[in-house]
C-alpha positions in Angstrom: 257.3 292.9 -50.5 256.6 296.4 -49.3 255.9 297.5 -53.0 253.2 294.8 -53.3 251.5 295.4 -49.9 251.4 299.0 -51.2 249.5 297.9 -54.7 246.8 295.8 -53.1 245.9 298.5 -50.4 245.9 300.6 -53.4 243.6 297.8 -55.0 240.9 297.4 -52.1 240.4 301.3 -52.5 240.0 302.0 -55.7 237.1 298.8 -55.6 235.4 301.0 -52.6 235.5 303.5 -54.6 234.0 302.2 -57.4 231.6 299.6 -55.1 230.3 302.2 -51.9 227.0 299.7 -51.6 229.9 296.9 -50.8 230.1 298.2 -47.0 226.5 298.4 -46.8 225.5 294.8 -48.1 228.4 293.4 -45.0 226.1 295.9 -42.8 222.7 294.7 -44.0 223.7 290.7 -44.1 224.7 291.4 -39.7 221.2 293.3 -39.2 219.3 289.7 -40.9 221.0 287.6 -39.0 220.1 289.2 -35.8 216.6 289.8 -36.2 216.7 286.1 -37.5 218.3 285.1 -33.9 216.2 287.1 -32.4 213.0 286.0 -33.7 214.7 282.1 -33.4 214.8 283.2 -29.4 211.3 284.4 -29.0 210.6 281.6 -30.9 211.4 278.9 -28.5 211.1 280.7 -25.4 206.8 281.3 -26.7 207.4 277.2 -27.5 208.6 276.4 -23.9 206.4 278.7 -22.1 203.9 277.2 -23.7 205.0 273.6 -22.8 205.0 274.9 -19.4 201.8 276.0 -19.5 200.7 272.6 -21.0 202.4 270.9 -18.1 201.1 273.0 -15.1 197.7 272.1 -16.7 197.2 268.6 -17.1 198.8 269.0 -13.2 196.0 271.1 -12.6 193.8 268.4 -14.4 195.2 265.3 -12.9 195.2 266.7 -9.2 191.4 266.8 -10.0 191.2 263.6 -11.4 193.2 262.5 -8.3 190.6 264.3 -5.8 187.7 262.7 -7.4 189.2 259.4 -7.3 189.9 259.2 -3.8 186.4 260.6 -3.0 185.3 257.3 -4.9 187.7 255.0 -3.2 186.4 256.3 0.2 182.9 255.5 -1.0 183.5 252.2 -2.0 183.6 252.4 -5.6 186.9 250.9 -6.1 186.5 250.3 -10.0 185.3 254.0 -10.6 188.6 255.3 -8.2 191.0 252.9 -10.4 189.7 254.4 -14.2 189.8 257.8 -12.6 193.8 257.4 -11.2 194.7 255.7 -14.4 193.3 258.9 -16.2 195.4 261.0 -13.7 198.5 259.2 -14.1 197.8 259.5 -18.2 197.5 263.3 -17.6 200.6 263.9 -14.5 202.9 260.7 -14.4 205.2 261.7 -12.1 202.4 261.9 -9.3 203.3 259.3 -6.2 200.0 259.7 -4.6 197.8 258.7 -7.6 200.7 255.6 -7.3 199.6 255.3 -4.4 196.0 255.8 -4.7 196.2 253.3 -7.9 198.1 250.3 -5.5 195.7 250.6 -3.0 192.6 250.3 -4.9 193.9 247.4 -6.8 194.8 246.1 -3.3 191.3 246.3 -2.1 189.8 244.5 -5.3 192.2 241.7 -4.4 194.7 242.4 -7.3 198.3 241.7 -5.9 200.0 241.8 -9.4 198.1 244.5 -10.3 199.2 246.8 -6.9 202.6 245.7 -7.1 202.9 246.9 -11.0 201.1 249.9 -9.8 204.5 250.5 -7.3 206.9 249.3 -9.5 206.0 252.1 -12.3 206.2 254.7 -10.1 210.1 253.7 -8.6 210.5 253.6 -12.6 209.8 257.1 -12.8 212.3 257.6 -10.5 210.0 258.1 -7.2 210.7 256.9 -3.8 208.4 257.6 -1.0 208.1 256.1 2.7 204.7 255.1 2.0 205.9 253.4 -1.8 208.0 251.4 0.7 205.3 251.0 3.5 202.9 249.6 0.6 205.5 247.3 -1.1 206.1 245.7 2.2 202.6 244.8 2.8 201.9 243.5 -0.5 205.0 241.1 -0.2 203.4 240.2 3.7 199.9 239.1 2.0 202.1 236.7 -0.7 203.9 235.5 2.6 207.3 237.1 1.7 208.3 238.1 4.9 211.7 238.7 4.9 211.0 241.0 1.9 208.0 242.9 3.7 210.5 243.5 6.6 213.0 244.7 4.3 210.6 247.6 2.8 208.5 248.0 6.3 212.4 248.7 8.0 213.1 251.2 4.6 209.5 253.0 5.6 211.0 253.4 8.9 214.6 254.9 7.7 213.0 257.2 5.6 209.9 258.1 8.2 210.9 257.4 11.5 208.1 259.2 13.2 205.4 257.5 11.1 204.0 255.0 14.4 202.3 252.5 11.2 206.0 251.3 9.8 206.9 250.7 13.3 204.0 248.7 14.1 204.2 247.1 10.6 208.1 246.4 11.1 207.4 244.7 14.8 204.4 242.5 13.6 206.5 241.3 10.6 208.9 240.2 13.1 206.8 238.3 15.3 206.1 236.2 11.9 209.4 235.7 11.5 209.4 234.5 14.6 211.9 237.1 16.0 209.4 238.3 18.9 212.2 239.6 21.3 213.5 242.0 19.0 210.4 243.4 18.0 209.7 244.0 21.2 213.1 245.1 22.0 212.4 247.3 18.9 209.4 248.5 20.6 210.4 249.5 23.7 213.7 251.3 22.4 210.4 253.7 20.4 207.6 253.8 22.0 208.7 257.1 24.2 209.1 258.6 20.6 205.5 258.9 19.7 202.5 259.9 20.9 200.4 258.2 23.7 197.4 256.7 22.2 197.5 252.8 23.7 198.7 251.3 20.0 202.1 250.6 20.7 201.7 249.6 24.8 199.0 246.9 23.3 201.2 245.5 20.8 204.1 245.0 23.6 201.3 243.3 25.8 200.3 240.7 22.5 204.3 240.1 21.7 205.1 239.3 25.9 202.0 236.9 25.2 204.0 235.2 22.6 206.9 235.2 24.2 205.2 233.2 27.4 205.7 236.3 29.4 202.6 236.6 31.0 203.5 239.2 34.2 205.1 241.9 31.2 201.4 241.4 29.3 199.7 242.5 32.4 201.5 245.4 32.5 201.6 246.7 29.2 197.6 246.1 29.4 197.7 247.9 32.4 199.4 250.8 30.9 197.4 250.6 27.7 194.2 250.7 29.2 193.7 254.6 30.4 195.1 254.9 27.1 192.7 252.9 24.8 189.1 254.0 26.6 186.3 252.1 25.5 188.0 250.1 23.0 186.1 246.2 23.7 188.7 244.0 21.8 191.7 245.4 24.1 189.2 245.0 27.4 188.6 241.7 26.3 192.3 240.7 25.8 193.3 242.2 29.3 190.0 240.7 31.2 190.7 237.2 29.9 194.7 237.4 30.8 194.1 238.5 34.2 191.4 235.3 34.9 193.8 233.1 33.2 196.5 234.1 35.7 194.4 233.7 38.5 193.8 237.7 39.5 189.8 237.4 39.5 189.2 240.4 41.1 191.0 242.4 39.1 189.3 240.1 35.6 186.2 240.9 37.3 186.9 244.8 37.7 187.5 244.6 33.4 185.0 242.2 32.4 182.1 243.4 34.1 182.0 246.8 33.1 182.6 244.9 29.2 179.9 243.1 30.1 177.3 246.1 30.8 178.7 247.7 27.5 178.4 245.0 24.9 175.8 243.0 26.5 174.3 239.5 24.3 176.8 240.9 22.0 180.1 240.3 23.6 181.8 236.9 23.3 181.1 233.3 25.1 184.5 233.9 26.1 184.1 237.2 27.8 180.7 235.4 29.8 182.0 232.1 30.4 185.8 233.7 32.0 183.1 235.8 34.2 180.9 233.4 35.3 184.0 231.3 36.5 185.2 234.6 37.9 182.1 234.8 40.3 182.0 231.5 41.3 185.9 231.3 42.3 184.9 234.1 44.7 181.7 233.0 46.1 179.4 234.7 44.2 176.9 231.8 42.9 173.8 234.6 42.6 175.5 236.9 40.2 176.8 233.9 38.0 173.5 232.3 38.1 172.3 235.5 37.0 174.7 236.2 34.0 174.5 232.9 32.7 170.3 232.8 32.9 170.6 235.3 30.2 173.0 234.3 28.3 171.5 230.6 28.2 168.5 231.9 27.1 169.9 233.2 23.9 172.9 230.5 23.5 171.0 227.5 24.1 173.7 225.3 22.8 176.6 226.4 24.9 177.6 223.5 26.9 180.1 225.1 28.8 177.9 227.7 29.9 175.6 225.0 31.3 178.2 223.2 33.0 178.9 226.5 34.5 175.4 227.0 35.4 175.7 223.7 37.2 177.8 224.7 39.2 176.0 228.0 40.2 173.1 225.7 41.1 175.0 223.6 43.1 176.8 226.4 45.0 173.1 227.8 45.8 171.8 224.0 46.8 169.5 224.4 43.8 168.4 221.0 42.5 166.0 221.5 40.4 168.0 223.9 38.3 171.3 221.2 38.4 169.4 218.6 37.4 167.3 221.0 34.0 170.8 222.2 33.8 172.7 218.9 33.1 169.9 217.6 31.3 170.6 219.9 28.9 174.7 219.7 29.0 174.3 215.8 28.6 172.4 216.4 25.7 175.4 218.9 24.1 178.1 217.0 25.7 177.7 213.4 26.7 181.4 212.1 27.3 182.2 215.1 29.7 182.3 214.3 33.2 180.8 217.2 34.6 177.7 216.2 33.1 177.9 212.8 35.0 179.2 214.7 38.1 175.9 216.7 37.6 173.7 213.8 37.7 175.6 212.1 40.8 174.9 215.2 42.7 171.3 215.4 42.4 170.8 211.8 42.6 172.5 212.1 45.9 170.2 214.9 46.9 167.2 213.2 46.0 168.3 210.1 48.6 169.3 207.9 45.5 172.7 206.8 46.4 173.0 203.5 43.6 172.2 206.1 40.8 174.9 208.5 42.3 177.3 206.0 42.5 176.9 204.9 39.4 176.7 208.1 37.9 179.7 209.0 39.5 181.5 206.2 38.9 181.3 207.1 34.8 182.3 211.0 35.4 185.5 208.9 37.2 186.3 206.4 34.3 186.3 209.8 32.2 188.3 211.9 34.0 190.3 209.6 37.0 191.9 212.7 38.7 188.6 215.0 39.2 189.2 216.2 42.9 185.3 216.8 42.7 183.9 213.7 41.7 186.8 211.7 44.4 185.0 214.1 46.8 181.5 213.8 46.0 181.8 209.7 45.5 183.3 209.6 49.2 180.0 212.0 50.8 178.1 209.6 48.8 179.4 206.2 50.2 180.0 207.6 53.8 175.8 208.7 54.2 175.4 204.8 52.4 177.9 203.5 55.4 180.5 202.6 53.4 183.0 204.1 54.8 186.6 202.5 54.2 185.4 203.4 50.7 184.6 206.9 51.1 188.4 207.0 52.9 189.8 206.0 49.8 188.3 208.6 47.6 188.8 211.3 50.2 192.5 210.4 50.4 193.0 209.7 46.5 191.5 213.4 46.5 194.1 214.8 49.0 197.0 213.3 46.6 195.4 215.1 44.0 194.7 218.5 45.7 196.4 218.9 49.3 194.2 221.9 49.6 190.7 220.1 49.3 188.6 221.2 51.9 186.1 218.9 51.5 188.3 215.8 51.3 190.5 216.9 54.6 187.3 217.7 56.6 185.4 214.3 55.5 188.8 212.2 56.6 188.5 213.8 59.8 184.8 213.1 60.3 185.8 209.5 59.8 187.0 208.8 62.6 184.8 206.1 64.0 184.6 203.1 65.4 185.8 200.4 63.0 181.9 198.1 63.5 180.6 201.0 61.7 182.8 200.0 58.0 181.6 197.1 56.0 
């Protein structure tokens, strides 16, 4: 074995000797295949930085595209800002803002499908945003689906907790659910979180009206208001809860100052509730006055004259109660205040048949008016029929136990019996 080992050694240098370029060609084949790596290397690191380059500028392109088209959606020119995104999202399709931008203008054109495939392509890309979230919810909550809008309005929150829209979008979503307690339950538990600005203390004050619980509305108003300034809508809301709850000074203390802000443009609402407020608290002038105007340029408001007649009959004006309910019998026939109008100023005028009779109608219409009881018993005591008048003034009485008017007539009754027939 040894002796052959020994021959081929001998072998493989005798061919060196007779092949030296052999050890050369091995060296050579090395050298190629380096420089061939080499060049394979610089190769595809010149291909990728060139991709990258690529990349970074149709980013640089799209964020463009992206600009312009949210300067057109902010003008208005919603099919101009869709083409524009779309060419974005060709150019950068991993942007969730031009998503965004894209779902939103399809939203204000009125395209639902459209928005929602706008969302769904970008979680396909693998994107997930609070706001992708925020959006999905309310384009399920204008299709009606309500549990799912509250499913991706409470996923807005999770992933955005200080964001004070998701919250307010969660709690409203509730309320339509018809879970108002724990909205505002989830309200309260957040409202110290953010900052001040009225939004949240107005929403608490709108669920506690849902809820029936008028006393926590007035004080979330209350709150709100310092908070809200000038802002008419939330004035309104809080002016026409404290009349309905009876507080008419305080109603008056809102609505008035609404009133010299908005002027023939605020609501019948707003000038009706104060009208009523003034003449609750003895102040015929200044309703007579707010009404004048508002008549004037709301001819048709029946209401409003019926509160007018009222004004006029607080201030002993019969000429203006009788134009007045000429005009409400003309908008509003079957209501009794228009007949209880009539009664009055033919008992004014000294004619007590047309006053009964006038009054007797505004009864058959409305049996339990503590007015018209009233008013029908003044009538038919000054026409000496007074066992009559004692009826109505009592029937009154078991209507209202605080009439005035009924209480002091029963006393004045008392009379000799000759006088009744």
């Amino acid at each position: 074995m040894n002796e052959v080992r020994a021959m081929m050694d001998c072998d493989w240098r005798l061919s060196r000797r007779r092949r030296p370029w052999l050890g050369w060609a091995w060296v050579c084949r090395g050298m190629v295949v380096s420089v061939v790596a080499l060049a394979g290397c610089e190769i595809t690191n010149h291909q990728q930085k060139r991709e990258q380059a690529q990349k970074h500028w149709s980013q640089v392109r799209a964020s463009v595209k992206h600009q312009l088209a949210s300067q057109q959606f902010k003008s208005g020119q919603v099919e101009a800002a869709i083409s524009t995104v779309q060419e974005a999202l060709g150019l950068d399709p991993t942007s969730v803002e031009s998503y965004l931008l894209l779902s939103r203008a399809l939203l204000e054109k009125g395209d639902l499908p459209g928005a929602r495939r706008a969302l769904l392509a970008a979680e396909g890309m693998g994107l997930e945003s609070a706001d992708l979230f925020y959006l999905r919810g309310v384009i399920s909550e204008r299709t009606r689906q309500l549990a799912e809008a509250l499913d991706y309005y409470s996923r807005a929150c999770a992933l955005d907790p200080d964001q004070k829209d998701y919250l307010v979008a969660q709690a409203e979503c509730l309320v339509a659910l018809r879970r108002a307690e724990e909205a505002r339950e989830r309200i309260r538990e957040s409202i110290d979180r953010f900052e001040r600005d009225g939004t949240l203390e107005t929403l608490l004050a709108e669920i506690s009206l849902v809820l029936g619980d008028q006393d926590a509305a007035v004080a979330a108003f209350q709150r709100a208001m310092p908070l809200v300034g000038d802002d008419d809508l939330v004035a309104e809301e809080y002016g026409l809860l404290l009349f309905r709850v009876g507080r008419l000074a305080e109603a008056i203390s809102v609505l008035q100052p609404l009133w010299e802000r908005t002027g023939e443009e605020s609501s019948g609402g707003v000038v009706r509730a104060l009208a009523e407020c003034y003449l609750e608290v003895g102040r015929s002038e200044a309703a007579g006055e707010l009404l004048k105007g508002w008549l004037r340029e709301h001819p048709n408001d029946a209401i409003g004259w019926l509160l007018q007649i009222r004004a006029a009959v607080a201030r002993g004006d019969v000429v203006m109660t009788r134009r007045c309910a000429d005009a409400a019998r003309r908008l509003a026939p079957h209501d009794p205040q228009t007949h209880l109008a009539y009664g009055y100023v033919c008992w004014r005028l000294g004619d007590f048949d047309g006053a009964l009779a006038t009054l007797e109608r505004a009864l058959s219409l409305d049996p339990d008016n503590v007015l018209g009881h009233c008013l029908m018993g003044q009538v038919l005591v000054e026409d000496s029929r007074v066992a009559q008048a004692r009826d109505h003034w009592r029937r009154a009485l078991q209507i209202d136990p605080r009439s005035r008017w009924a209480r002091t007539g029963l006393r004045e009754l008392e009379v000799p019996p000759s006088r009744e027939r």
